[in-house]
C-alpha positions as a Markdown table, in Angstrom:
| # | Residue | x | y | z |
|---|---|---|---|---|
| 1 | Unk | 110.8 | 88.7 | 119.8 |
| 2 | Unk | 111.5 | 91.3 | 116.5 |
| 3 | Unk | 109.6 | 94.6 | 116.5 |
| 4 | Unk | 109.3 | 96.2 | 113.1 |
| 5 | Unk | 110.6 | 100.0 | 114.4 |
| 6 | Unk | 111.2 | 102.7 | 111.4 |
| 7 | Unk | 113.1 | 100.9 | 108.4 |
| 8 | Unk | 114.5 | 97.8 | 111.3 |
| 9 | Unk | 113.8 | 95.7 | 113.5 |
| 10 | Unk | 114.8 | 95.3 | 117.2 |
| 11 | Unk | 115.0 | 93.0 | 119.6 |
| 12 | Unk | 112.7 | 93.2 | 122.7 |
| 13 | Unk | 113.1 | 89.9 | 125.9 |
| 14 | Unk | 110.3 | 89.6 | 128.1 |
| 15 | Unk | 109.8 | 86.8 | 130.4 |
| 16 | Unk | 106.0 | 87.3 | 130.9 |
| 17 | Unk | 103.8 | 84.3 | 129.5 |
| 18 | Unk | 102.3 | 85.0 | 126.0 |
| 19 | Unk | 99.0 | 84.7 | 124.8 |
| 20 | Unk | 99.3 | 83.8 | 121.2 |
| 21 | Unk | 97.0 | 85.6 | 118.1 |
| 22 | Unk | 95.8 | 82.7 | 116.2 |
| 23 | Unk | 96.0 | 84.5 | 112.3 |
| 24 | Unk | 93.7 | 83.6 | 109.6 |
| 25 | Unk | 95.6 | 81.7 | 106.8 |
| 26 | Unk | 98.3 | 83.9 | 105.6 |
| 27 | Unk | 96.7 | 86.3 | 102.9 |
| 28 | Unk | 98.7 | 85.6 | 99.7 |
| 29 | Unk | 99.7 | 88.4 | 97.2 |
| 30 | Unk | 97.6 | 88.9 | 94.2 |
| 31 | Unk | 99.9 | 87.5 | 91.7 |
| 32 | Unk | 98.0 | 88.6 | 88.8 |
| 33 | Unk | 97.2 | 92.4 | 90.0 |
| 34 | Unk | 98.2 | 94.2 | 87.0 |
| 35 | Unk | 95.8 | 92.0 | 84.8 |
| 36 | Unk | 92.8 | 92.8 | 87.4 |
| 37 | Unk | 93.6 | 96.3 | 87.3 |
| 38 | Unk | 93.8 | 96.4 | 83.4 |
| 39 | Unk | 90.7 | 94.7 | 82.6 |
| 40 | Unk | 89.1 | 97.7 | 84.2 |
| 41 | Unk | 90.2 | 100.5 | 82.0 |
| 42 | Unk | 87.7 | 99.1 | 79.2 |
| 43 | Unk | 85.0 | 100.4 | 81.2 |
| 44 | Unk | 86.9 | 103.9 | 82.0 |
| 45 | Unk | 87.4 | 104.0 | 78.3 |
| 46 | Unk | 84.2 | 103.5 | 77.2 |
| 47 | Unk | 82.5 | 106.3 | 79.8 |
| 48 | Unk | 85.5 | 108.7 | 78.8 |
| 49 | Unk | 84.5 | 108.0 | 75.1 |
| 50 | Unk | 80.5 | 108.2 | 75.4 |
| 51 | Unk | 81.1 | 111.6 | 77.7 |
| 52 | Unk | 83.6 | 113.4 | 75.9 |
| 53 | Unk | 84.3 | 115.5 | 78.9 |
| 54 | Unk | 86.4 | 118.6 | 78.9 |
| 55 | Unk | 88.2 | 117.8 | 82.6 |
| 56 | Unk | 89.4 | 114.4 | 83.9 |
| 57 | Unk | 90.1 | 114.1 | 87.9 |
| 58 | Unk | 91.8 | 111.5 | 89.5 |
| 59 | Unk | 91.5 | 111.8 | 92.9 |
| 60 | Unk | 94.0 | 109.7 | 95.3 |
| 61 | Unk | 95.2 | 109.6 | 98.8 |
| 62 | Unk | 98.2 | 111.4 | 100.2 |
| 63 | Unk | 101.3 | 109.8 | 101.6 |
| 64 | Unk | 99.9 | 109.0 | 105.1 |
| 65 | Unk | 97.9 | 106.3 | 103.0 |
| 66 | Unk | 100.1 | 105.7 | 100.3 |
| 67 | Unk | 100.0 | 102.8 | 98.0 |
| 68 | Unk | 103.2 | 101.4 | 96.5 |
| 69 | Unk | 101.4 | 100.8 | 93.1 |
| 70 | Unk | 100.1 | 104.1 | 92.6 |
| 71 | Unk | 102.6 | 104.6 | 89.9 |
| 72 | Unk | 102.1 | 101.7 | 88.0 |
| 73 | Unk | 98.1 | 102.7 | 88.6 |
| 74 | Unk | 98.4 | 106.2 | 87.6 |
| 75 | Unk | 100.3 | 105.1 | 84.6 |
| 76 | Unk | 98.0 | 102.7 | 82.9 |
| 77 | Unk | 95.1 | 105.0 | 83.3 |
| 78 | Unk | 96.4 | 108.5 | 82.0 |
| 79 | Unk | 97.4 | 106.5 | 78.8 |
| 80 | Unk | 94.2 | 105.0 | 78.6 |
| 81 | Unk | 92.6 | 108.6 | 79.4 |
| 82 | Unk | 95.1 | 110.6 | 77.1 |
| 83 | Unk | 94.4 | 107.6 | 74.0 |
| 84 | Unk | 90.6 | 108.2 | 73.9 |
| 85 | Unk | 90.7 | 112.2 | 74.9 |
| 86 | Unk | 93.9 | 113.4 | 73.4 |
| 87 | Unk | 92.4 | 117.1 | 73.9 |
| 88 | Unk | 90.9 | 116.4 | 77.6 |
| 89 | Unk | 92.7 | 118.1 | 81.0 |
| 90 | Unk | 93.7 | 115.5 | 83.2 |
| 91 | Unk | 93.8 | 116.3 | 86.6 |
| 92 | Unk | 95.5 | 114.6 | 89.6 |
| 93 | Unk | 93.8 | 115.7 | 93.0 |
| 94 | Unk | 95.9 | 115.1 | 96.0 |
| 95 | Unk | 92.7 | 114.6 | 98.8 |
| 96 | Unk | 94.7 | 116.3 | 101.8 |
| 97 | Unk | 91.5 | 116.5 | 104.0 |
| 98 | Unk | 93.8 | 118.2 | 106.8 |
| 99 | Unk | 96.8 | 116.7 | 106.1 |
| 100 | Unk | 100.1 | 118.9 | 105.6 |
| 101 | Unk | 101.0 | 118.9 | 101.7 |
| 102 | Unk | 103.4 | 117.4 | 100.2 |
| 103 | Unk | 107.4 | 118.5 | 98.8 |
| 104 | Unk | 108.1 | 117.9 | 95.4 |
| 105 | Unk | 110.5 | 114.9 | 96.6 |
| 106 | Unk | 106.7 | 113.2 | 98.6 |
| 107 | Unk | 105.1 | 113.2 | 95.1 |
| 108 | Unk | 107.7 | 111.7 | 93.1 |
| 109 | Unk | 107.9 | 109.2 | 95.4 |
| 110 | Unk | 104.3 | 108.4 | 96.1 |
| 111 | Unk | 103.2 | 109.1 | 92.4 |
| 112 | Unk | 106.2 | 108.8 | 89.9 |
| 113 | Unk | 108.0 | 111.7 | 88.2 |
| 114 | Unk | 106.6 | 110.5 | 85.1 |
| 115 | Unk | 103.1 | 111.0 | 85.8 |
| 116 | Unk | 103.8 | 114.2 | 87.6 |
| 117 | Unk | 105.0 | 115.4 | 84.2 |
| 118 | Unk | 101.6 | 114.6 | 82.5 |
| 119 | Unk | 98.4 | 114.8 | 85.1 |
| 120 | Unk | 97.8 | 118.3 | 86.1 |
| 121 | Unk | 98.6 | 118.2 | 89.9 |
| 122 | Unk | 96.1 | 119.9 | 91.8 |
| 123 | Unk | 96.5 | 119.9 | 95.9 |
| 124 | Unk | 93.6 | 120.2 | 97.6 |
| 125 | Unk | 93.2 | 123.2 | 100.5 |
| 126 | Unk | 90.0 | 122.9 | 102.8 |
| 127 | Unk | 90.4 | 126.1 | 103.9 |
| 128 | Unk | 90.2 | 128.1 | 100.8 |
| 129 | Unk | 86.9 | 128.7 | 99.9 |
| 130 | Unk | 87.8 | 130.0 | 96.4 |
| 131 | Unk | 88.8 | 126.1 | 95.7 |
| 132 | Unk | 85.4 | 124.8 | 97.1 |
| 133 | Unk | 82.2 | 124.3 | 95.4 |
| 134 | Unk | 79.0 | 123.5 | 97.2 |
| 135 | Unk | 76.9 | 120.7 | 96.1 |
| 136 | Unk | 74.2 | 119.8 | 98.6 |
| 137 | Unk | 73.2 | 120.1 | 102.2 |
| 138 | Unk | 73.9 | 117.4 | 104.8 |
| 139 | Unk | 71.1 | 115.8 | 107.3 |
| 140 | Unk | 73.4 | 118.5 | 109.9 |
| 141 | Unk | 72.3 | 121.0 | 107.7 |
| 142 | Unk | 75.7 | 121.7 | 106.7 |
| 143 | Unk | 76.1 | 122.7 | 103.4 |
| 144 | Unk | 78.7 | 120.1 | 101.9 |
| 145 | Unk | 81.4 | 122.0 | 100.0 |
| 146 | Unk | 84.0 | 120.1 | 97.9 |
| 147 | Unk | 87.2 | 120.9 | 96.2 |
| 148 | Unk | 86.2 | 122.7 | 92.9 |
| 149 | Unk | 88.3 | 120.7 | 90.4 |
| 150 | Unk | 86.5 | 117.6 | 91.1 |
| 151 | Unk | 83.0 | 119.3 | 91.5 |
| 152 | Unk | 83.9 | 120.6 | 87.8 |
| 153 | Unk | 84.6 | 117.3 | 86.4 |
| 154 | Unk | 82.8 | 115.5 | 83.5 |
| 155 | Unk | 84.4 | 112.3 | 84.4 |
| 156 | Unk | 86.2 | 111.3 | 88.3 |
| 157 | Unk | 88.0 | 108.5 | 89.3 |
| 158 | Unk | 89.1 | 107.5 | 93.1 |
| 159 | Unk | 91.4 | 105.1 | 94.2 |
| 160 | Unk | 91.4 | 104.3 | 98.1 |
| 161 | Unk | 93.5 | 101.5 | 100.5 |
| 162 | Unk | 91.0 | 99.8 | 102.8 |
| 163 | Unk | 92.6 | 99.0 | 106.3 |
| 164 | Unk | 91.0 | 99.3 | 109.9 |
| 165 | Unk | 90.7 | 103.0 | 110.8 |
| 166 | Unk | 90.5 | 104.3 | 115.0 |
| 167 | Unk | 87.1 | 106.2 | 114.5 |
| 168 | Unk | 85.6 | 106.0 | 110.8 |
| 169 | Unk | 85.6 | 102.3 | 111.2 |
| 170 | Unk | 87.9 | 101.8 | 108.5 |
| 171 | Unk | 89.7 | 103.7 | 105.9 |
| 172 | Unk | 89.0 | 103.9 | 102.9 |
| 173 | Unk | 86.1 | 104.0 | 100.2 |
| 174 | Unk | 84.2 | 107.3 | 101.4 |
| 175 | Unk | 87.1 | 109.0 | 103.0 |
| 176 | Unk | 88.1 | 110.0 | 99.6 |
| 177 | Unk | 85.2 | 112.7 | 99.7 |
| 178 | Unk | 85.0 | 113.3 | 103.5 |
| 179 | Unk | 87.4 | 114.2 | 104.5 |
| 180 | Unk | 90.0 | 113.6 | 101.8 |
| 181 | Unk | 88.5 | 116.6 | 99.2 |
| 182 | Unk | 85.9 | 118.5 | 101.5 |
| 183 | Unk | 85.4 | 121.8 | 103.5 |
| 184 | Unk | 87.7 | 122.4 | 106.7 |
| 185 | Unk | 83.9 | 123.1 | 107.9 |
| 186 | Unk | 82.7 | 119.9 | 107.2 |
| 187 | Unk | 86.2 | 118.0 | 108.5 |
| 188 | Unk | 85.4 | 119.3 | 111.9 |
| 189 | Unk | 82.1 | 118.9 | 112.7 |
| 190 | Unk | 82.6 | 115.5 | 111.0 |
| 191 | Unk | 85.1 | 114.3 | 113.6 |
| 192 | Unk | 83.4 | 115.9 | 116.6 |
| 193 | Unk | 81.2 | 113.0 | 116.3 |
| 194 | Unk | 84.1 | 111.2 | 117.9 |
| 195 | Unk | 82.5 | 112.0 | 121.1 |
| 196 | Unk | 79.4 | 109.7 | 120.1 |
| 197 | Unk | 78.5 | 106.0 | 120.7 |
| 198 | Unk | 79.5 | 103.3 | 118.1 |
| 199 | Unk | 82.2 | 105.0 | 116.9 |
| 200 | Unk | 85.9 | 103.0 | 116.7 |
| 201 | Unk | 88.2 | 101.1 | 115.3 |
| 202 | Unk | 86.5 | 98.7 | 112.6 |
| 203 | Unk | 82.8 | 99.4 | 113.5 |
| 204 | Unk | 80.6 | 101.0 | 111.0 |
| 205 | Unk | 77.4 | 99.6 | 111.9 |
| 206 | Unk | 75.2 | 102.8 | 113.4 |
| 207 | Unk | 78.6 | 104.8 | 113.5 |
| 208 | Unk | 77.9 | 108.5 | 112.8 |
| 209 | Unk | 81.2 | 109.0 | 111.6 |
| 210 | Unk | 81.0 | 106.2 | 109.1 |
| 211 | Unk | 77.5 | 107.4 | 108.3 |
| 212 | Unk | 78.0 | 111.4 | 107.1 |
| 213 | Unk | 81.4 | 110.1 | 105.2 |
| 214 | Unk | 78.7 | 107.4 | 103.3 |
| 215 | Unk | 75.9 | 110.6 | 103.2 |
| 216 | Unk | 78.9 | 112.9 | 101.9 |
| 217 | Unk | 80.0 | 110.1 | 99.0 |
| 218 | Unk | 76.3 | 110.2 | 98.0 |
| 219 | Unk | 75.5 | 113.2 | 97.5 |
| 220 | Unk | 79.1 | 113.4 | 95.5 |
| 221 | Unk | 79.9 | 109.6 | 94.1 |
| 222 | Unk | 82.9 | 109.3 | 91.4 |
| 223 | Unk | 82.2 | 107.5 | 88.3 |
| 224 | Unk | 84.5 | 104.6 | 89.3 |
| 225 | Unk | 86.5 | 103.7 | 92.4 |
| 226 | Unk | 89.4 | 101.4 | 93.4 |
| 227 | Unk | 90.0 | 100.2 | 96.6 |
| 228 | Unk | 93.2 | 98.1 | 97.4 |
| 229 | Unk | 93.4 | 95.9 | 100.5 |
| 230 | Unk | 97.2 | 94.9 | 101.5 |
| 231 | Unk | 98.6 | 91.8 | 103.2 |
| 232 | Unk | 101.1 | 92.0 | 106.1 |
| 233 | Unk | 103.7 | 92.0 | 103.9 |
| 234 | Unk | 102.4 | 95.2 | 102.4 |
| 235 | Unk | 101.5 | 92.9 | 98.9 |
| 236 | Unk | 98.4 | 93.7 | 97.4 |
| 237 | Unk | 96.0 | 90.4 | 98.6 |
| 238 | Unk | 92.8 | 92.3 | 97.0 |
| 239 | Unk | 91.5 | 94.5 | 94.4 |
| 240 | Unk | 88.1 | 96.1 | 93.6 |
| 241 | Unk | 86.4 | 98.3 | 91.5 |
| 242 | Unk | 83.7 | 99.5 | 90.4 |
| 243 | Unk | 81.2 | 102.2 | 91.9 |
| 244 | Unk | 82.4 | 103.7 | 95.5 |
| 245 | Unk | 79.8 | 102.2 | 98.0 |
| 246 | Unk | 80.0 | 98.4 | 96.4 |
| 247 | Unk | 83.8 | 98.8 | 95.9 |
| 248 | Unk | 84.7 | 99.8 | 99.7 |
| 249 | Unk | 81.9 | 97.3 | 101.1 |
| 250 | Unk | 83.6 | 94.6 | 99.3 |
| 251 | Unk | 86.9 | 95.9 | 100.3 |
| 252 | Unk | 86.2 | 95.7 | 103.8 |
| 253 | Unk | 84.8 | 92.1 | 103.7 |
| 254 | Unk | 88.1 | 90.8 | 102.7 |
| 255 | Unk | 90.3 | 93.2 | 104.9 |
| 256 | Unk | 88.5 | 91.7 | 107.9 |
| 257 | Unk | 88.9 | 88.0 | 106.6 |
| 258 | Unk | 93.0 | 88.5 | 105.7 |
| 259 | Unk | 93.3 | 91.1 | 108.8 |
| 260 | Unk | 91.7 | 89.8 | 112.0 |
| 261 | Unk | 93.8 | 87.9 | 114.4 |
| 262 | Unk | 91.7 | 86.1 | 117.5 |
| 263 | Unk | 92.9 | 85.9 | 121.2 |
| 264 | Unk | 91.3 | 83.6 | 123.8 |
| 265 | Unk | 91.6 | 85.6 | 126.7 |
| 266 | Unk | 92.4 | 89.2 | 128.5 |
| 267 | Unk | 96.2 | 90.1 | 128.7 |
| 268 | Unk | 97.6 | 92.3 | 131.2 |
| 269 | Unk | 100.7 | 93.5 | 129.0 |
| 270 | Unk | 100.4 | 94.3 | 125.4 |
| 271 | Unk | 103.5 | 95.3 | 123.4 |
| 272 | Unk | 102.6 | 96.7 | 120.1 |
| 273 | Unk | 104.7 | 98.1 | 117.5 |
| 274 | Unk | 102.8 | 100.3 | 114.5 |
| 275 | Unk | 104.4 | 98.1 | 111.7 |
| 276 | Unk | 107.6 | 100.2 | 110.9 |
| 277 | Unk | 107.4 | 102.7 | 108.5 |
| 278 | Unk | 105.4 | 105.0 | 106.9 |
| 279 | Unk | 103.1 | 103.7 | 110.1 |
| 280 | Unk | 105.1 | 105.0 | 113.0 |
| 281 | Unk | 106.0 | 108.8 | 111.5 |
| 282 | Unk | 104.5 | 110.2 | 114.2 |
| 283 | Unk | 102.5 | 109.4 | 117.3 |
| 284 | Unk | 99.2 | 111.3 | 115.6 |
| 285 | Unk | 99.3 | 109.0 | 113.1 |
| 286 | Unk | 100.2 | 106.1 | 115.3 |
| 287 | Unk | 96.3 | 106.4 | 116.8 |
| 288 | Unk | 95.1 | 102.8 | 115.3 |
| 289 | Unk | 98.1 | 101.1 | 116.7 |
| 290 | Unk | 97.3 | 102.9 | 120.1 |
| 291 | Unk | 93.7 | 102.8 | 120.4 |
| 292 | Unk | 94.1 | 98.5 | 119.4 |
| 293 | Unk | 96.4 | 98.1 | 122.1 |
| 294 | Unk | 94.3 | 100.0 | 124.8 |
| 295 | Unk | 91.3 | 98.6 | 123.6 |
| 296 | Unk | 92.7 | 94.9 | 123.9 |
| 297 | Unk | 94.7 | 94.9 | 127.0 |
| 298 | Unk | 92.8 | 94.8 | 131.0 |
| 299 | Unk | 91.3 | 98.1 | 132.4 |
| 300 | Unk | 94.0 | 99.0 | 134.5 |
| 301 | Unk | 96.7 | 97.2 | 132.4 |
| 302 | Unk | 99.6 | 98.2 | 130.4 |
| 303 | Unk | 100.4 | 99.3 | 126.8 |
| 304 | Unk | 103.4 | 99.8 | 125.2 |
| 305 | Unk | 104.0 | 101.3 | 121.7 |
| 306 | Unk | 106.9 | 100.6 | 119.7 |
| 307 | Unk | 107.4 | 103.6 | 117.3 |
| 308 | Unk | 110.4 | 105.5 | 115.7 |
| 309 | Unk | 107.8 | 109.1 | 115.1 |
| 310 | Unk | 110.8 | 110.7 | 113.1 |
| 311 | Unk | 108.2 | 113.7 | 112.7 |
| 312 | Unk | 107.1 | 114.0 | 116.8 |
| 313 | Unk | 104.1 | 113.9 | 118.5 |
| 314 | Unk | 102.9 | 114.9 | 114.5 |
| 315 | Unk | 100.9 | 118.5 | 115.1 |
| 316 | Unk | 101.7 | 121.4 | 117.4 |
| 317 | Unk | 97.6 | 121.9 | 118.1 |
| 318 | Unk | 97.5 | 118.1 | 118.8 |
| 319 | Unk | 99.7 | 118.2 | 121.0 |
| 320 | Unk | 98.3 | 121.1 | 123.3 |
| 321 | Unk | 95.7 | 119.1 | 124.3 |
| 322 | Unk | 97.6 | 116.0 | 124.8 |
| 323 | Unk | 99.2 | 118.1 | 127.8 |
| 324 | Unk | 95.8 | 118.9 | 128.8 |
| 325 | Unk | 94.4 | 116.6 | 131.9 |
| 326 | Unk | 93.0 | 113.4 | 130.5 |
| 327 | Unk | 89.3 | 114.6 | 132.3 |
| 328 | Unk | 89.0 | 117.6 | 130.9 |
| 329 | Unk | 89.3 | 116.7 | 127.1 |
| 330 | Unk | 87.3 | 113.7 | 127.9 |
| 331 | Unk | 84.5 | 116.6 | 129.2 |
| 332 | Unk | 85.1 | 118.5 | 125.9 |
| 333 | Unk | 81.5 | 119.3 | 124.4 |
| 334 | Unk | 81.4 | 118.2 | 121.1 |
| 335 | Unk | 81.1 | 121.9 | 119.2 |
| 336 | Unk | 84.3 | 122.0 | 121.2 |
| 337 | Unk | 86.2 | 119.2 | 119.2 |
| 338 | Unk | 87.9 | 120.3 | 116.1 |
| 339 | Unk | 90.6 | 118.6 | 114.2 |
| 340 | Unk | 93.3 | 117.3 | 115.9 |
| 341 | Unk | 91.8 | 117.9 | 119.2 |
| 342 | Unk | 89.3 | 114.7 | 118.0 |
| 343 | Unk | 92.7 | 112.8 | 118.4 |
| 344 | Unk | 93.7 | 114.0 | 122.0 |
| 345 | Unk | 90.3 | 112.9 | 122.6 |
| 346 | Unk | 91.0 | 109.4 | 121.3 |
| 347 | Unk | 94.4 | 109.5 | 123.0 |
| 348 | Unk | 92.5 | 110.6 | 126.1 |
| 349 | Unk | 90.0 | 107.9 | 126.3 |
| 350 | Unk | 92.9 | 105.4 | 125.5 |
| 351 | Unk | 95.0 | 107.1 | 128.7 |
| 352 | Unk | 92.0 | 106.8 | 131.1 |
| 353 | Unk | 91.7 | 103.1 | 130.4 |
| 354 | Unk | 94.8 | 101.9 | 130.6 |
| 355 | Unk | 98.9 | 102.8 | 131.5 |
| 356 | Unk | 99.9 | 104.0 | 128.1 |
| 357 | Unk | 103.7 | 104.1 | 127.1 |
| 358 | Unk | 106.0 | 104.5 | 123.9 |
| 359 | Unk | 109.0 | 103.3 | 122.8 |
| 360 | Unk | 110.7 | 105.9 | 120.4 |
| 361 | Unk | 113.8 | 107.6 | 119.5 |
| 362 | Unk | 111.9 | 110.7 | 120.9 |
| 363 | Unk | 113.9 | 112.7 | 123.5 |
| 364 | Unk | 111.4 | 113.8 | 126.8 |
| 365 | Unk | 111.9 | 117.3 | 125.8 |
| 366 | Unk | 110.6 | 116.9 | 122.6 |
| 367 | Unk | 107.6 | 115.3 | 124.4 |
| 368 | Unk | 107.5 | 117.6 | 127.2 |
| 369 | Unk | 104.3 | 119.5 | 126.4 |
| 370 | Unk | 102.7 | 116.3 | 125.7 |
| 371 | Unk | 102.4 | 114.8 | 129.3 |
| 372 | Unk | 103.1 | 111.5 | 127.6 |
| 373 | Unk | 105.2 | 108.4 | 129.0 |
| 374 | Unk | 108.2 | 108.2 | 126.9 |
| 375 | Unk | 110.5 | 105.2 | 127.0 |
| 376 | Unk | 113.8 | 105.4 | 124.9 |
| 377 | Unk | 116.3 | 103.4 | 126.2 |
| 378 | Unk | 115.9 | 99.5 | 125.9 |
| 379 | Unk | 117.2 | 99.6 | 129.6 |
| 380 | Unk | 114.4 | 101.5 | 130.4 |
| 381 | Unk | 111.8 | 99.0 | 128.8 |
| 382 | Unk | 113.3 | 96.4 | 130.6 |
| 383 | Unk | 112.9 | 98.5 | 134.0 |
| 384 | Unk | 109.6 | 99.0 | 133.4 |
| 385 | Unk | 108.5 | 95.3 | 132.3 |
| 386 | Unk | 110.4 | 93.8 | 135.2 |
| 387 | Unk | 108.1 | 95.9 | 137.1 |
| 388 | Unk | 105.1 | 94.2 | 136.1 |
| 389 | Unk | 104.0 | 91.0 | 137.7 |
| 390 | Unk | 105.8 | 87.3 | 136.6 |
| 391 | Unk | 102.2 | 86.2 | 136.3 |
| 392 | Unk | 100.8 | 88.8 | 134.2 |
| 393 | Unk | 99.7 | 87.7 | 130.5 |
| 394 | Unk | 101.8 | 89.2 | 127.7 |
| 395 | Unk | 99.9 | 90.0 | 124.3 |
| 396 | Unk | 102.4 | 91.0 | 121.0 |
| 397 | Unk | 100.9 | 92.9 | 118.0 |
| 398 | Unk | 103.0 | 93.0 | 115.6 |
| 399 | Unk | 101.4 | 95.7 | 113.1 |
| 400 | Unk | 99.1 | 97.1 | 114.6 |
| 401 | Unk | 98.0 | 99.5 | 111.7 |
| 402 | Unk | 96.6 | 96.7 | 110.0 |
| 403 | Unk | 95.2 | 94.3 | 112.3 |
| 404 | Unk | 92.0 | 93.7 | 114.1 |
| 405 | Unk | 91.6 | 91.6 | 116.7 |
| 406 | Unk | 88.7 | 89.0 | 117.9 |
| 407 | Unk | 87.8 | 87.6 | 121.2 |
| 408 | Unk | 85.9 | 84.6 | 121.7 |
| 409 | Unk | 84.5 | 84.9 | 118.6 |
| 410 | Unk | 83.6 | 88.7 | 119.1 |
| 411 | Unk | 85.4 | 91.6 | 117.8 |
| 412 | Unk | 87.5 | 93.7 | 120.8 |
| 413 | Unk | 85.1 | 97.0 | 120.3 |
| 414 | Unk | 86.1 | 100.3 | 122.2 |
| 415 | Unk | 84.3 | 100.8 | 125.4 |
């Protein structure tokens, strides 16, 4: 079989029997995209026009959710923008949430140079409080604070990619606010919650997670929204606008219709590769791939990732508590769980259910503090699968960034 692994594939032999994903029909591109997408920009012109607002913000996702049509997007609505409100700032808000900010070369490529040279690039920092505004109080009682450009805004517009997410259920729709523009307060006691019940990968009935991010987007909602949803082939299949709630709701309808793949039984073995690049730049953000596998596969079984992580395990503080023992993050009380340690815990709860492996370029010295099973030699893969049973049921994934998957009719939920 081909793994997608960086920018290539590889090829990996196993003589375990395979249990086959049965796929919904193949979700086909949206031929007429840029027609959808310009038959919305009456309705941004006509609220620009009745408004007259002195600021304009954009707000849109950083590279780790980047969407190849962002240029094209960003485009079509400055010069919409710019032809009703010549005299208007436009803003373009980068919604970091946590996220390490991008070099020049990361926003010409996720945004276009042209469009850098005419929005007004703001990147958002959650830690500076001069670059936060408050604007309400959450049912935690903490005060929400948001970045200050957008807060300042007469008119705002978000765009967002729906896919399955490891603990907000799905990304996304809310995210945009909480975490993507918020308070590096409200980031962490947000994920904390990670600790809780209902919360994982594509649930967001009764998930708290889910829940503060949808509280959050309420008490701040932009004027219009647009959520993508992207095929295997990394095509956009769907496109929806409108207000945030409605926009990401129907968003996530389709994802699961184009994006769930259904198994008939338990495997022993899963093999899953994060979909190539931009998915497998790191470990850290290789968490929906992992938690899918571990999720899927036997208590007790095996999971391999299949990952090139050019950028590492992804964050030096993640990583200090991926060398921790998997019981005592697991034991973390949840004022204890900040950022990145809400992703050891993920990776922790993943370890404790099942053998956990990757296949990378990595060297085990840049691993070393991780206490992770590193496997980078294809004579090492083959070692270790030879090692597992003849009878053992084999389970591929091949992108697990994107795919959800259902059993017997019921969707594999975290335990």
């Amino acid at each position: 079989m081909n793994v997608l692994y960086g920018n290539k594939t590889i090829a990996v032999n196993t003589h375990h029997p395979s249990i086959e994903i049965k796929y919904p029909e193949a979700a086909s591109k949206l031929a007429d995209w840029e027609s959808v997408f310009n038959s919305t920009l009456h309705a941004v012109s006509e609220k620009a026009s009745a408004r007259k607002p002195k600021k304009i913000c954009v707000i849109v996702e950083d590279r780790t959710r980047i969407n190849p049509q962002y240029p094209y997007f960003l485009s079509r609505l400055y010069e919409t923008l710019h032809s009703s409100l010549p005299d208007t700032a436009i803003y373009l808000l980068i919604a970091y949430g946590t996220h390490e900010k991008h070099s020049k070369e990361d926003n010409i490529r996720c945004y276009g140079a042209e469009n850098l040279s005419k929005y007004i690039l703001v990147d958002h920092d959650s830690r500076n409080p001069k670059n936060l505004k408050t604007i309400g109080t959450l049912k935690s009682g903490l005060p929400l604070k948001i970045n200050l450009t957008a807060a300042e805004s007469g008119l705002v517009i978000s765009f967002g990619t729906v896919a399955p997410h490891a603990f907000a259920g799905f990304t996304g729709g809310r995210k945009i606010i909480l975490p993507g523009i918020s308070s590096y307060e409200n980031i962490c006691s947000n994920h904390s919650k990670v600790k809780q019940e209902n919360v994982g990968l594509g649930m967001l009935d009764k998930n708290p997670i889910h829940a503060e991010m949808q509280e959050a987007a309420g008490l701040f909602s932009p004027d219009f929204c647009y959520q993508t949803v992207f095929n295997s082939r990394r095509e956009i299949a769907g496109l929806f606008f409108g207000k945030l709630d409605e926009a990401f709701h129907e968003a996530v309808a389709f994802c699961k219709t184009i994006n769930t793949g259904f198994i008939g039984e338990t495997p022993d073995l899963v093999l899953a590769s994060c979909g190539g690049e931009p998915f497998d730049s790191s470990i850290y953000f290789a968490q929906r791939t992992i938690t899918l596998a571990c999720q899927t596969v036997r208590q007790g079984g095996t999971a391999v990732i299949f990952g090139k992580f050019p950028n590492g395990i992804g964050d030096k503080h993640y990583e200090k508590w991926l060398s921790k023992p998997v019981d005592e993050v697991l034991n973390l009380p949840e004022s204890a769980i900040d950022v990145m340690v809400h992703s050891a815990y993920l990776t922790a709860k993943n370890r404790a259910r099942c053998k956990l492996y990757f296949f990378t370029d990595l060297k085990e010295e840049q691993a070393a503090g991780a206490g992770l099973n590193l496997i980078n030699t294809k004579e090492k893969l083959e070692s270790l699968l030879s090692s597992i049973p003849a009878g053992n049921k084999m389970l591929f994934i091949p992108n697990g960034s994107s795919l959800l998957l259902s059993r017997g009719g019921t969707q594999i939920f975290p335990d």
